[in-house]
C-alpha beads as a LAMMPS data file, in Angstrom:
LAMMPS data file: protein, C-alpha beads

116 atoms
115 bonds

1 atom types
1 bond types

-500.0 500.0 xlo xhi
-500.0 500.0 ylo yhi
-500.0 500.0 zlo zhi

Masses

1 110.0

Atoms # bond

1 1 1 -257.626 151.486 -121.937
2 1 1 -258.886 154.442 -120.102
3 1 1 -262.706 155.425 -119.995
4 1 1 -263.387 159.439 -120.039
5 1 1 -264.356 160.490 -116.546
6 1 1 -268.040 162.085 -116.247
7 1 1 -270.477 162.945 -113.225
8 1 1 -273.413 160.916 -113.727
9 1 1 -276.524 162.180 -112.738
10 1 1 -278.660 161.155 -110.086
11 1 1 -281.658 160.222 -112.634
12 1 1 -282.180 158.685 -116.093
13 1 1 -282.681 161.150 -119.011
14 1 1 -285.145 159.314 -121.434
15 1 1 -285.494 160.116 -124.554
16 1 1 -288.296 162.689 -125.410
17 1 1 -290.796 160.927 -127.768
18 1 1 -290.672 164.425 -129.627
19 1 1 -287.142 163.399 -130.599
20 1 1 -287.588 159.724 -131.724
21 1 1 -286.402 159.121 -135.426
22 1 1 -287.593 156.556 -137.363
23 1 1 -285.164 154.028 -137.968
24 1 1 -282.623 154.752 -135.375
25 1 1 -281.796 152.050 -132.442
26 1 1 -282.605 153.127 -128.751
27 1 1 -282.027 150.966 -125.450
28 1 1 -284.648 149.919 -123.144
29 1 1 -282.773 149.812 -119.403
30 1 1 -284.554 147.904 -117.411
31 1 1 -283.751 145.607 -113.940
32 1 1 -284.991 142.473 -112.628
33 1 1 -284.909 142.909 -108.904
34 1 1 -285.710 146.311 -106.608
35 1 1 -282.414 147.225 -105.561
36 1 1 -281.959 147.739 -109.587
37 1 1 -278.836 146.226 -108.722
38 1 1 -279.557 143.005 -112.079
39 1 1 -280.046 145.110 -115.442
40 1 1 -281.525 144.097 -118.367
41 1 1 -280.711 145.941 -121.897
42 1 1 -282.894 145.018 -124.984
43 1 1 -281.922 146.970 -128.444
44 1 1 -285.506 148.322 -129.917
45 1 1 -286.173 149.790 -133.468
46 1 1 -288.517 152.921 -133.864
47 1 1 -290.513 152.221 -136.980
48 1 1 -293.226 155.072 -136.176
49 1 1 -296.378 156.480 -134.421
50 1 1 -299.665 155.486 -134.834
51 1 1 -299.266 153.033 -137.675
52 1 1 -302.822 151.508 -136.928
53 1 1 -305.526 153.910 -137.769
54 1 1 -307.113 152.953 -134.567
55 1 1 -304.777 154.172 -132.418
56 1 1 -303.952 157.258 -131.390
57 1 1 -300.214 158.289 -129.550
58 1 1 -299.209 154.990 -129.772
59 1 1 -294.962 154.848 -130.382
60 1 1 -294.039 151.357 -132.389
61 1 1 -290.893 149.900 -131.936
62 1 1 -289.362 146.699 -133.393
63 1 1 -286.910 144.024 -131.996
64 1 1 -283.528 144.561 -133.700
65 1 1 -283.430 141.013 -135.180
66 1 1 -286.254 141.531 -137.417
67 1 1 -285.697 144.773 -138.357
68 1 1 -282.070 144.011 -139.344
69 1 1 -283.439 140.811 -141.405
70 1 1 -285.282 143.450 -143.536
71 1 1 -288.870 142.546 -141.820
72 1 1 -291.517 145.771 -141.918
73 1 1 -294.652 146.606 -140.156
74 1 1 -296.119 146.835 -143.215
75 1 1 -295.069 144.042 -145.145
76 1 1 -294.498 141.782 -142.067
77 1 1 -296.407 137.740 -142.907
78 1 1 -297.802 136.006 -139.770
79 1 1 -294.652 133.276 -139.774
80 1 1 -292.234 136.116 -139.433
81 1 1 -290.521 135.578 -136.083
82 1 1 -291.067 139.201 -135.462
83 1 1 -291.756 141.346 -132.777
84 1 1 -293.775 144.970 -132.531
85 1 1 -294.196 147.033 -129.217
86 1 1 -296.174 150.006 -128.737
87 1 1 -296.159 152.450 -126.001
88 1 1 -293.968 155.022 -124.377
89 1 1 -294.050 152.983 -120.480
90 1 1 -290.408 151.524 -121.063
91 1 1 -287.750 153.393 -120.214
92 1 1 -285.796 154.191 -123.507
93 1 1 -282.579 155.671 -124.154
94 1 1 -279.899 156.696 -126.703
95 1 1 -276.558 155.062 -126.501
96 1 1 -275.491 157.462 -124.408
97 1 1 -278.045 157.466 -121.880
98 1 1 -278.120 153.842 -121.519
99 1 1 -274.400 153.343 -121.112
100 1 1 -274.751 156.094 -118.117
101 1 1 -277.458 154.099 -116.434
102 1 1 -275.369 151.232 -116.361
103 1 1 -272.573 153.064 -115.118
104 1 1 -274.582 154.204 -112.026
105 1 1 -276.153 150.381 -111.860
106 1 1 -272.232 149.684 -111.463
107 1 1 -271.810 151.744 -108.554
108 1 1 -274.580 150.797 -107.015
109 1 1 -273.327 146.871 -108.073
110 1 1 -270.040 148.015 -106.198
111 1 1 -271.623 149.680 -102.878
112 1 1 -273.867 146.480 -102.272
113 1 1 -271.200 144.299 -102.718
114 1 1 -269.121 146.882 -100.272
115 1 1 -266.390 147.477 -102.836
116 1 1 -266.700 151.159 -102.903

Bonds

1 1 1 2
2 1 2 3
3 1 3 4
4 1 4 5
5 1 5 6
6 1 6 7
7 1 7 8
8 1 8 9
9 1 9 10
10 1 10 11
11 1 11 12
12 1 12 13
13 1 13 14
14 1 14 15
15 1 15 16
16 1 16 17
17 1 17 18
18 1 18 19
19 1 19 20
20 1 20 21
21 1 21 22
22 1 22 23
23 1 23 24
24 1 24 25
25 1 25 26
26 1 26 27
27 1 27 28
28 1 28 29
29 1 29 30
30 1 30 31
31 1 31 32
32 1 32 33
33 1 33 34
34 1 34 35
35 1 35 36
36 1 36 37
37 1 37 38
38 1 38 39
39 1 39 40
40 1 40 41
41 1 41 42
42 1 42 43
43 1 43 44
44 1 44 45
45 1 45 46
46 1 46 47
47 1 47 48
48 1 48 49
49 1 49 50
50 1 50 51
51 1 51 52
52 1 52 53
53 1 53 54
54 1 54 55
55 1 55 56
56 1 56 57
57 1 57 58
58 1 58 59
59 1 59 60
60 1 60 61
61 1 61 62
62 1 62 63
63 1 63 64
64 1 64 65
65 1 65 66
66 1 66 67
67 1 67 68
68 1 68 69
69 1 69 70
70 1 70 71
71 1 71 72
72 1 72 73
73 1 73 74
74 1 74 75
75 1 75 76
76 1 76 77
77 1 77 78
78 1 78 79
79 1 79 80
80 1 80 81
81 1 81 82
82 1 82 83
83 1 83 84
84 1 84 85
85 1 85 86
86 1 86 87
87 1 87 88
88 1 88 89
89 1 89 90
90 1 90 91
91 1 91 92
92 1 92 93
93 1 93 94
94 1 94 95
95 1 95 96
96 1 96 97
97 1 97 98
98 1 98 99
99 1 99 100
100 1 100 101
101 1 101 102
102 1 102 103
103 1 103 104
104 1 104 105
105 1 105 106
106 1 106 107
107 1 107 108
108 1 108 109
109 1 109 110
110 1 110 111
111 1 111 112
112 1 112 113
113 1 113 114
114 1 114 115
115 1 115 116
């Protein structure tokens, strides 16, 4: 099996919260130690902006679990195992994107581990 070749680039292109769709799966990347070196990837749904009336720019996104189980913001009952984010502070990607920041978490995995 052979993986197409690309130049990764030397930062992580988010996605632009002009461009979220509602519905659509994106990737938080995140890590668990400095050296970014221990990534953590968590599926989120984005069900919508500013779906309290209080709030204004707030982004809502919902674990994939729940949202594939056929659980809504709107409809959602308090024993519902069931969670809802909002915010724009977590770094979130489209497939793409997130696959490429583990790809340059993997040669940073290799260099530390003096492999490359």
């Amino acid at each position: 099996m052979l993986f197409e070749a690309r130049e990764l680039k030397p930062y992580a292109e988010t996605v632009p919260t002009d461009e979220l769709e509602i519905g659509e799966i994106y990737f938080a990347v995140d890590f668990f130690d400095d050296e970014m070196l221990i990534p953590f990837l968590e599926p989120k749904v984005y069900i919508g902006r500013n779906l309290d009336p209080e709030e204004e720019d707030a982004f809502y996104f919902q674990d994939l679990d729940s949202y594939q189980a056929g659980v809504r913001f709107e409809t959602a009952a308090e024993d519902d195992e069931v969670t809802f984010e909002t915010g724009t502070e977590r770094h979130l990607f489209d497939y793409e994107s997130a696959l490429e920041v583990l790809m340059s978490c993997s040669l940073r995995r290799r260099e530390a581990l003096g492999q490359g």
